[in-house]
C-alpha positions in Angstrom: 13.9 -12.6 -16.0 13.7 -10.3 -12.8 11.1 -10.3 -10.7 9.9 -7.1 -9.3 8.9 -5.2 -5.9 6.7 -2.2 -5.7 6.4 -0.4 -2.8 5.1 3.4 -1.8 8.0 5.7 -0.9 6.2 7.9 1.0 2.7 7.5 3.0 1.0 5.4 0.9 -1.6 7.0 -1.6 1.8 7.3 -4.4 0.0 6.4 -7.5 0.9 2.9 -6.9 -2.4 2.1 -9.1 -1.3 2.9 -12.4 2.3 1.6 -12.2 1.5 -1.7 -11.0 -1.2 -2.1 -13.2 1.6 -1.0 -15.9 4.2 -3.8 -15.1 1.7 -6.2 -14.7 0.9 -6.4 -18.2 4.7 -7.4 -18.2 4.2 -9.8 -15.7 3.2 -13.4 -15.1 2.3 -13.5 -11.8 1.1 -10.7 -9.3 1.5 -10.9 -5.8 0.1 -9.1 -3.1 2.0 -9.8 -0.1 0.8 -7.5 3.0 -2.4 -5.1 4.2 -5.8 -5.7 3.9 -8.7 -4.3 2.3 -7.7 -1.1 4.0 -5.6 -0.5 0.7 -6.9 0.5 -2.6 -5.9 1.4 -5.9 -7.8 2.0 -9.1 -7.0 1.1 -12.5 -8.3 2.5 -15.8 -7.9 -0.5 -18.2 -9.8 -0.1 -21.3 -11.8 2.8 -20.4 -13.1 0.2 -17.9 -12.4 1.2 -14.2 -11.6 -1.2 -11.5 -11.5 -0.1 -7.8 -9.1 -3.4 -6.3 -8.4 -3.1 -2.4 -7.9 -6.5 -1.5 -7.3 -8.8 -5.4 -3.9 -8.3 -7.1 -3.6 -6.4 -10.0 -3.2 -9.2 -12.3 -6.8 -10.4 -11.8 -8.5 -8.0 -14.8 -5.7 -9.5 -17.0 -7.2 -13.3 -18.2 -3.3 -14.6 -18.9 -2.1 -13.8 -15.1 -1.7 -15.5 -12.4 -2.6 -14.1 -9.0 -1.8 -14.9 -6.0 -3.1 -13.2 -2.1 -0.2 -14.2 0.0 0.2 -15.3 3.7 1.1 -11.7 4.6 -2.1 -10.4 3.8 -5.2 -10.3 6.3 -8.0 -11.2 4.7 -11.8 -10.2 5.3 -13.7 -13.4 4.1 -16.9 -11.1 3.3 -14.8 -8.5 1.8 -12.8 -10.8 0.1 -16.4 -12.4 -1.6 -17.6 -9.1 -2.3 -15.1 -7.7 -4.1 -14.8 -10.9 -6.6 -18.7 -10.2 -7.5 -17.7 -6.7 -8.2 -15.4 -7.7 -10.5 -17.1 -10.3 -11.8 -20.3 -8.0 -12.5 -17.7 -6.0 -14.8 -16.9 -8.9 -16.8 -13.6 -10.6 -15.6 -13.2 -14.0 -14.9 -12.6 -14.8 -11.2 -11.7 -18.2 -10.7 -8.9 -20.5 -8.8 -7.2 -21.1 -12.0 -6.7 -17.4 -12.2 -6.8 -16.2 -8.4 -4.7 -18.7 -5.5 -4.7 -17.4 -1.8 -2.5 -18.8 0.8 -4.1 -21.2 2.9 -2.5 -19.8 6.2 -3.6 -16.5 5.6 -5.0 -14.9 9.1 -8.8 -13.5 8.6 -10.1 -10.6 9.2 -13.5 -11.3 11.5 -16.5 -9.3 12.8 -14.9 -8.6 16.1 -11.7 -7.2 14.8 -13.8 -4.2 13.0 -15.6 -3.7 16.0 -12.5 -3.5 18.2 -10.8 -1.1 16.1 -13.6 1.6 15.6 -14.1 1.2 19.6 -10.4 2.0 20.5 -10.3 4.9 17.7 -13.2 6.6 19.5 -12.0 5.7 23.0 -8.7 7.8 21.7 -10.7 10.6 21.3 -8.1 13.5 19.9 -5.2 11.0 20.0 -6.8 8.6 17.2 -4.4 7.1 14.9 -6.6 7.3 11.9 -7.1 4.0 11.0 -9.6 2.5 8.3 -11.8 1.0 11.3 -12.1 -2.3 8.9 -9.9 -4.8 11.9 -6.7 -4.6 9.9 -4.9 -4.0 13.3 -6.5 -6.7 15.8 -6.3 -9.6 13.2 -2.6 -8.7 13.0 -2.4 -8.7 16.8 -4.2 -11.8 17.0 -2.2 -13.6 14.4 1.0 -12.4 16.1 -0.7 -13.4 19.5 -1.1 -17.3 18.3 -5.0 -16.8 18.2 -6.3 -16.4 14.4 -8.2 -18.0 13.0 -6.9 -18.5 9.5 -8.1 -20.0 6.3 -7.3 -23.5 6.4 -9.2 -23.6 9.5 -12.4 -23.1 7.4 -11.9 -26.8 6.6 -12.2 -28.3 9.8 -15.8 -27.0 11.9 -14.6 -28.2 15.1 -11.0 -26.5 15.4 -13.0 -23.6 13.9 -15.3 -23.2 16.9 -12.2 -23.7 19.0 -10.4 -21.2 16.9 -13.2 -18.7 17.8 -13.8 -19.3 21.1 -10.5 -18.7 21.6 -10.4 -14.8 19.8 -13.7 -14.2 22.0 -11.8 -14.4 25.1 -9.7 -11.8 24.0 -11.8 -9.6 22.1 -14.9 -10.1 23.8 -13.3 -8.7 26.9 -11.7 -5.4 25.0 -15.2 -5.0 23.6 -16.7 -5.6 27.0 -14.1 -2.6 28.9 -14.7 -0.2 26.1 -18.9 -0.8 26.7 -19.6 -2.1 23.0 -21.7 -5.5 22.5 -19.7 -8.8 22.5 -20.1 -11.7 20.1 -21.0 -15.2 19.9 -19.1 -17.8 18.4 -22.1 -19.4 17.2 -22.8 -16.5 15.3 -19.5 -16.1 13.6 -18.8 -19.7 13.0 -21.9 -20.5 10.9 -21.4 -17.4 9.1 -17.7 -18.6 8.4 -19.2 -22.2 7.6 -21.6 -20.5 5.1 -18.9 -18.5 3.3 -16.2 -21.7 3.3 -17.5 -22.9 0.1 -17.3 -19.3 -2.0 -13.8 -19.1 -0.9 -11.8 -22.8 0.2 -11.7 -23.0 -3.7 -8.9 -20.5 -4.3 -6.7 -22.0 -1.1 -3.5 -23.1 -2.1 0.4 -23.7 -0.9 1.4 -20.5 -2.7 4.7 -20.6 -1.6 5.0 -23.7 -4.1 3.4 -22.3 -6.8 5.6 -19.4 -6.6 8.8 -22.0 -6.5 7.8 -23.5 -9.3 6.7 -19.7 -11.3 10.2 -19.1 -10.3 12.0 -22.5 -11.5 9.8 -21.6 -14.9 11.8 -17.9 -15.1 8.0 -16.9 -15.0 7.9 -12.8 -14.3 6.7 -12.2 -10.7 5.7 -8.8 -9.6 5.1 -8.3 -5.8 2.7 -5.2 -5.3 3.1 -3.9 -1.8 0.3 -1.8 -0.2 0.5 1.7 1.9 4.2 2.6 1.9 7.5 2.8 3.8 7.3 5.6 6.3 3.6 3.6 7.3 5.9 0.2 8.0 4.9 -1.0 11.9 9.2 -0.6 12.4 10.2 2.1 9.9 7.3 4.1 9.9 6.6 7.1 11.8 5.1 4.8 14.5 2.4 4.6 16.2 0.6 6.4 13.5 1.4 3.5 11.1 -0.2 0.1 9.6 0.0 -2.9 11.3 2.6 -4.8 9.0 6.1 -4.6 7.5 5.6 -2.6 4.2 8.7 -2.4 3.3 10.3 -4.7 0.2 11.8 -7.4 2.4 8.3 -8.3 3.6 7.7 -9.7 0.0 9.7 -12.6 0.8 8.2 -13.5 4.1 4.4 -12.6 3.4 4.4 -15.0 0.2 7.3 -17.7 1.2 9.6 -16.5 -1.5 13.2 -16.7 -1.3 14.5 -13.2 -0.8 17.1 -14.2 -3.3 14.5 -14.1 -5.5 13.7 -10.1 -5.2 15.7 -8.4 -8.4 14.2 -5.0 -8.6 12.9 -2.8 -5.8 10.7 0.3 -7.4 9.6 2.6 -5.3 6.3 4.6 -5.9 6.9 7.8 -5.4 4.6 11.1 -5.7 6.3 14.4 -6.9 5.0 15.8 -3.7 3.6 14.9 -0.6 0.1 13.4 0.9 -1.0 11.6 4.0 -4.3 10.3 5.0 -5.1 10.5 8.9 -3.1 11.5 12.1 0.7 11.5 12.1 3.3 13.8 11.6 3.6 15.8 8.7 6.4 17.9 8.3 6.2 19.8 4.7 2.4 19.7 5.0 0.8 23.0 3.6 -2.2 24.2 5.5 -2.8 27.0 3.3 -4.0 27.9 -0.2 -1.1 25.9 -1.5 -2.0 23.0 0.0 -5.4 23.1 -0.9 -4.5 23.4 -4.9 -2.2 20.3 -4.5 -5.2 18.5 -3.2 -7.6 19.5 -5.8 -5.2 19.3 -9.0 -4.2 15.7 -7.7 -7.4 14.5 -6.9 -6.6 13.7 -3.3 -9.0 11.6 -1.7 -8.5 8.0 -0.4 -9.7 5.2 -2.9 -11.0 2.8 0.2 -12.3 5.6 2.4 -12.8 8.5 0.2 -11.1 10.7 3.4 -9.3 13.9 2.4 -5.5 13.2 1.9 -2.9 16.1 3.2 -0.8 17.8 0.9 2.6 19.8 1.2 5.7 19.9 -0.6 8.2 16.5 -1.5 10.4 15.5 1.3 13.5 14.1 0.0 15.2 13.5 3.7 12.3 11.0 4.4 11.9 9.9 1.0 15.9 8.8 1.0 15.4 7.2 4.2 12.5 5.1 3.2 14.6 4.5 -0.1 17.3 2.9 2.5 15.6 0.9 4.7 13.6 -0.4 1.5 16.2 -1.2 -0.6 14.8 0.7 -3.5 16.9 0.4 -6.7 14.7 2.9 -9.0 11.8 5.2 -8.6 8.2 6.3 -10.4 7.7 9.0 -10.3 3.8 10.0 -10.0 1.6 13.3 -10.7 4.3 15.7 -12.0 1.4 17.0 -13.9 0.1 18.4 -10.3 2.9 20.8 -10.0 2.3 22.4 -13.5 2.1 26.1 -13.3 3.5 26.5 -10.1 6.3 29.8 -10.3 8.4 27.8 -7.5 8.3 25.2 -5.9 9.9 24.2 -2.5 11.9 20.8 -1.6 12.7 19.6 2.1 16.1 18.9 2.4 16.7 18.7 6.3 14.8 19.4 9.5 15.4 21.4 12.2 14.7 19.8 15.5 15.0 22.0 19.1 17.9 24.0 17.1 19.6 20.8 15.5 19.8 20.2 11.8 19.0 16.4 10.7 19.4 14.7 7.5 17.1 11.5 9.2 13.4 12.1 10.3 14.1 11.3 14.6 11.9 7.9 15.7 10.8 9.7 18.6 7.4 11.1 18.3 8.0 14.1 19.9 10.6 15.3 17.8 8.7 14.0 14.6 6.1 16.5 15.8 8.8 19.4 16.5 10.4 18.8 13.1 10.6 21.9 10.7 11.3 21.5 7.3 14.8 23.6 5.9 13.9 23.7 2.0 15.5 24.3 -1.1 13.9 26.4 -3.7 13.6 25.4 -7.2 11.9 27.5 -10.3 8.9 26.2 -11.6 7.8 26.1 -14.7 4.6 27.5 -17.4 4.3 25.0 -19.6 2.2 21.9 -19.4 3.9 18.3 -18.8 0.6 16.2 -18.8 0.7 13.5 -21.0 4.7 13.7 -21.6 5.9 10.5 -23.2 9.4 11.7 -23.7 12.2 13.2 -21.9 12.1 15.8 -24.6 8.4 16.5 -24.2 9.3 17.8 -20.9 9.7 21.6 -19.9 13.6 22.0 -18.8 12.6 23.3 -15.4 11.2 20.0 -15.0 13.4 17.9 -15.9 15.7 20.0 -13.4 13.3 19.3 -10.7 13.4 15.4 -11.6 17.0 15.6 -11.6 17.4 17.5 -8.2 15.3 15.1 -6.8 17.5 12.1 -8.1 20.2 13.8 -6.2 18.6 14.3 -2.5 17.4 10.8 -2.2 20.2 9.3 -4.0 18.0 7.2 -6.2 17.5 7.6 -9.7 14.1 7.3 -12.1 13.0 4.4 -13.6 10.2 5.3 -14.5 7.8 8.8 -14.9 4.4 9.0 -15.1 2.6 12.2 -16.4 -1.0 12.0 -16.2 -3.6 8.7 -14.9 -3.0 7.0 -18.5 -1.3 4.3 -18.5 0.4 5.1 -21.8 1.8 8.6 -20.6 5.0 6.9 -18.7 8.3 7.5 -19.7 10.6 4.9 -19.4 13.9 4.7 -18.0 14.9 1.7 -16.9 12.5 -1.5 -17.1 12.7 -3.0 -13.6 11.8 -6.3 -15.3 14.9 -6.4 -18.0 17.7 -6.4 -14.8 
């Protein structure tokens, strides 16, 4: 049996949701592998809805297993929270069902408090983050200082542990005038919380091994998307980890030989949430009726998402550096009605045509779209179940897109059912 990667194609925000709640019916095990709870998706299982930012997919489903990998950054609180959420809906939340990786960095007061001080100390220049600490626990994990969650199990390295981060971030906290901590204070709230979580711990790279040895389906769900990874993305306005599909095998300790299929979520347009560059953005009326027919605010923040057209130069790109075998293709629905609709297929930058979106920022910003023109089509594709169902300027438009980013379909979804997806090509039978 294959085991399966999904990843965003785009800028996060794809649709993710639905498809992975889709495969993981199919699947035996669901792991998530990087982000934090700045990540959200929503699935409609049921009739029942379930708003997940930091738990796997898997966890509403009683027969999987689930697993939070050492990629992930985890807010202990957050983390708590979001289990009695679920639990208050009816589902079953315990360490049969739910493992997280015992060296899994956590997410701590300071870290929130860090991040919301340097995004108003930017002023104009803000990245845009979430403001929840995502970014300084990955700094500190990658500076040797976090404190992770094996560390709950021993109170004196976890002072130590603490101390240690307040040096740091006490003294960021201190130059941007906010109050500092105590690591009194955060160690007996830790201490508290240690027995509500320190049940789910686990070696998770073994239980994967042995999932694996057992031809058990594993499905890795990724969070954000490609052109947000910390090295591929359109940096700095990125995430703070490696979202693209090789980061499945180091944030869960899984053999990348072990990685089948690569899907790669991807919306039939464009969105971003927060500051960046945007090339096919629409600031006009356009725009606006993207955002409104596809419902684009953020899951987590509830902040308005940008819309514009679908770039196929940086959607190939992200499809490269990804390894992306097949795509899903989200929210066709949106374009509906629409007597054209545009496609980027190059930029022009300071009189120079690219086929690449340029790493500098500067000519990220300068970037113009060149598009290509396609008709549109009257008729309704929501709820589509077939290729047939579909209007033929559609299919054209799926088709054309296959060809700019060199990737084909997998799969198309054509409204937030989980039932209206067309299949073609079930990333779990390669």
């Amino acid at each position: 049996m294959a085991n399966v990667v999904v990843v965003g194609s785009q800028w996060g925000d794809e649709g993710k949701g639905k498809i992975v709640d889709w495969l993981s019916e199919r699947a035996d095990v669901v792991v998530r592998f990087q982000g934090g709870h700045n990540a959200g998706h929503t699935l409609v299982i049921g009739g029942e809805v379930f708003k997940l930012s930091l738990l796997p997919s898997g966890v509403v489903r009683s027969n999987k297993l689930s697993i939070i990998g050492n990629g992930v950054v985890v807010d202990p609180w957050a983390l708590v929270e979001e289990i009695d959420r679920i639990r208050a809906q009816g589902v079953e939340v315990t360490p049969e069902r739910l493992r997280i990786a015992e060296s899994v960095a956590l997410i701590l007061p300071m870290h929130g408090a860090v991040d919301r001080a340097r995004e108003a100390a930017k002023g104009d220049n803000k990245i845009g983050t979430t403001g929840r600490g995502i970014g300084p626990a990955y700094e500190d994990k990658i500076g040797r200082r976090a404190v992770r969650l094996c560390d709950l199990t021993d109170p004196n390295l976890l002072r130590l542990r603490v101390e240690g981060l307040l040096v740091h971030n006490n003294a960021l906290l201190r130059g941007l005038g906010q109050p500092e901590f105590t690591a009194s204070e955060i160690v007996e709230s830790l201490l508290a919380l240690a027995p509500r979580i320190l049940p789910f711990a686990d070696r998770v790279w073994q239980s994967l091994d042995a999932a694996r040895r057992g031809s058990r389906r594993i499905l890795f769900e990724g969070a954000q998307g490609v052109m947000l990874d910390v090295d591929h993305g359109t940096y700095p306005y990125v995430t703070s980890s490696n979202t693209v599909a090789g980061s499945a095998a180091a944030g869960s300790g899984m053999s990348p030989a072990a990685l089948d299929f690569v899907l790669g979520i991807t919306k039939a347009y464009t969105t971003r949430v927060g500051s960046g560059p945007f090339p096919t953005e629409l600031t006009d009326e356009t725009g606006e009726l993207l955002g409104a027919r596809g419902r684009e605010f953020g899951v987590v923040t509830g902040r308005k998402r940008r819309c514009g057209w679908f770039d196929a130069v940086m959607v190939r790109q992200a499809a490269k550096v990804a390894g992306i075998n097949g795509i899903a293709l989200t929210k066709l629905d949106v374009l509906d009605g629409f007597d054209e609709l545009k496609i980027c297929v190059g930029y022009e930058v300071d009189g120079e045509r690219l086929d690449y979106l340029p790493a500098q920022p500067s000519r990220q910003a300068e970037a113009r779209p060149v598009y290509e023109t396609i008709p549109g089509w009257p008729e309704s594709t929501m709820g589509a179940r077939s290729w047939a169902e579909l209007p033929a300027a559609a299919v054209k438009y799926i088709r054309r897109l296959e060809e700019l980013i060199e990737v084909p379909v997998a799969m198309l979804s054509t409204s937030p059912e989980r039932d209206d997806t067309i299949l073609v090509r079930d990333p779990f039978a390669d």
